[in-house]
Every structure is written in structure tokens, then in C-alpha cells.
N, C-alpha and C positions, 0 to 999 in steps of 0.2 A: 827100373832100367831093363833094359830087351838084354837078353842073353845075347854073346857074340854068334853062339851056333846057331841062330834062331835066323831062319831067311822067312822071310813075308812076302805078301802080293798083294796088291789091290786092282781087279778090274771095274772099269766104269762104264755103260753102257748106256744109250740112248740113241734118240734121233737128231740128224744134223743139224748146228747152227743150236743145239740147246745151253751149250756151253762150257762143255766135258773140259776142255782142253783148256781153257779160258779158268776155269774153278782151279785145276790142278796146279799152273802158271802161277797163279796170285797165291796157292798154298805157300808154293815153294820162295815166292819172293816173302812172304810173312818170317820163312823158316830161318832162308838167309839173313833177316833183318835181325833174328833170334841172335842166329849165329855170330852175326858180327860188335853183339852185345855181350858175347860168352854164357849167353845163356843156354845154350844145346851145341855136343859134339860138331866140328867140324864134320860137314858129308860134300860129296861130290854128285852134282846134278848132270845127267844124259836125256838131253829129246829127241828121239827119233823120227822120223817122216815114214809110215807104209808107202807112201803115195809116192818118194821119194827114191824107191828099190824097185829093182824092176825083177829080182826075184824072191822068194822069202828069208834066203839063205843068207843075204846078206845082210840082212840084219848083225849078223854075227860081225862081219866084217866090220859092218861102221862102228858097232858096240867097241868092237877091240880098238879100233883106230882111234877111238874117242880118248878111252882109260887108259890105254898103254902109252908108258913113258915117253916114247919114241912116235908117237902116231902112227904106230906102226900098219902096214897095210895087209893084211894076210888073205890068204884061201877061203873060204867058208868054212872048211875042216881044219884047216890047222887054227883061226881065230876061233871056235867053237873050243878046241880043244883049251886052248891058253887061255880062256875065259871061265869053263872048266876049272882050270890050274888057280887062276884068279879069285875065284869068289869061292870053292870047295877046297883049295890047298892049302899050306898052312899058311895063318894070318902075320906072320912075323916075318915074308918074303915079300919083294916087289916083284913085278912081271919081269925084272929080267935076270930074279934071282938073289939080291943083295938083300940081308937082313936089315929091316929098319927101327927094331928095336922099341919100336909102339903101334898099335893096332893101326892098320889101314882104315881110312875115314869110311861110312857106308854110302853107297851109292845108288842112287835114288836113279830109274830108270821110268824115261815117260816113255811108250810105245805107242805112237799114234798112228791113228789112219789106218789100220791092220784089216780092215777088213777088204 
């Protein structure tokens, strides 16, 4: 089992149309099939569009919009920050501060098209 302090990454790189986005799509539907069998912790899926942002900054923005309770819409700096608070704070608060008394699910983040 993965330590809860334990944050990870996986980048994937190649050339277009090879099927980067396509591979990671069909992991994650595998994952969910897992999950809905209670075989693996529930987690929360995010996929982003680069293509989709017209600056790099908001990436932050849509991340937080996505995860927060409330879809919440923020700044660049202030979602940066509560995302921050989010994934580095402690794991026993939701985003708007109420104990919930079991680990938050992990969250699986796709970031495409970044280049």
C-alpha cells in the first residue's frame, strides 16, 4: 500500500495521434471498473485540456473548480494557494474546512495537451 504522504507523477511523452491520452483514458476506466468491484480505494479522476487555457495559470483555476466542493471559481493565486492547502494540508479537512473523519480519496490528475 502507498504511504498517504507519498505524492507521485507520471509523465508521458511522444508524438501526436500515438495514443498517450487514449492509453491513460482506458487505464483509468479499467480502475473505475476495479473500484466499483471494491477492489481498490475509491479516487477522484481530473482531465485537463492545455489546449483548452489560454494561459498556463489556469490550469490552477480549472483544477480547483473541478475538486472543490462548491465548483468553486478562483484567481490563479488564490486556487494555487487552496490547492496548496488541498493536497499538502492536513488530510482530515475538506476544502472548506470541515473535518471529515476518513482520508480524502486520491486524485488522479490527467494534464493534457501542455505543450
Amino acid at each position: 500500500e502507498i504511504e498517504s504522504s507519498v505524492k507521485s507523477s507520471i509523465f508521458i511523452a511522444g508524438p501526436p495521434g500515438t495514443g498517450k491520452t487514449a492509453c491513460v483514458k482506458a487505464v483509468i476506466a479499467q480502475l473505475r471498473h476495479e473500484q466499483a468491484s471494491g477492489d481498490i480505494p475509491q479516487f477522484d479522476f481530473v482531465s485537463l485540456n492545455g489546449m483548452e487555457m489560454q494561459y498556463p495559470f489556469d490550469a490552477y483555476v480549472r483544477l480547483w473548480e473541478a475538486i472543490s466542493e462548491f465548483k468553486e471559481k478562483r484567481t490563479p493565486g488564490v486556487a494555487a494557494a487552496m490547492l496548496e492547502r488541498h493536497f499538502v494540508g492536513s488530510s482530515s479537512k475538506t476544502s472548506s474546512g470541515s473535518n471529515e473523519g476518513s482520508r480524502r480519496p486520491v486524485t488522479v490528475v490527467l494534464l493534457d495537451e501542455i505543450d
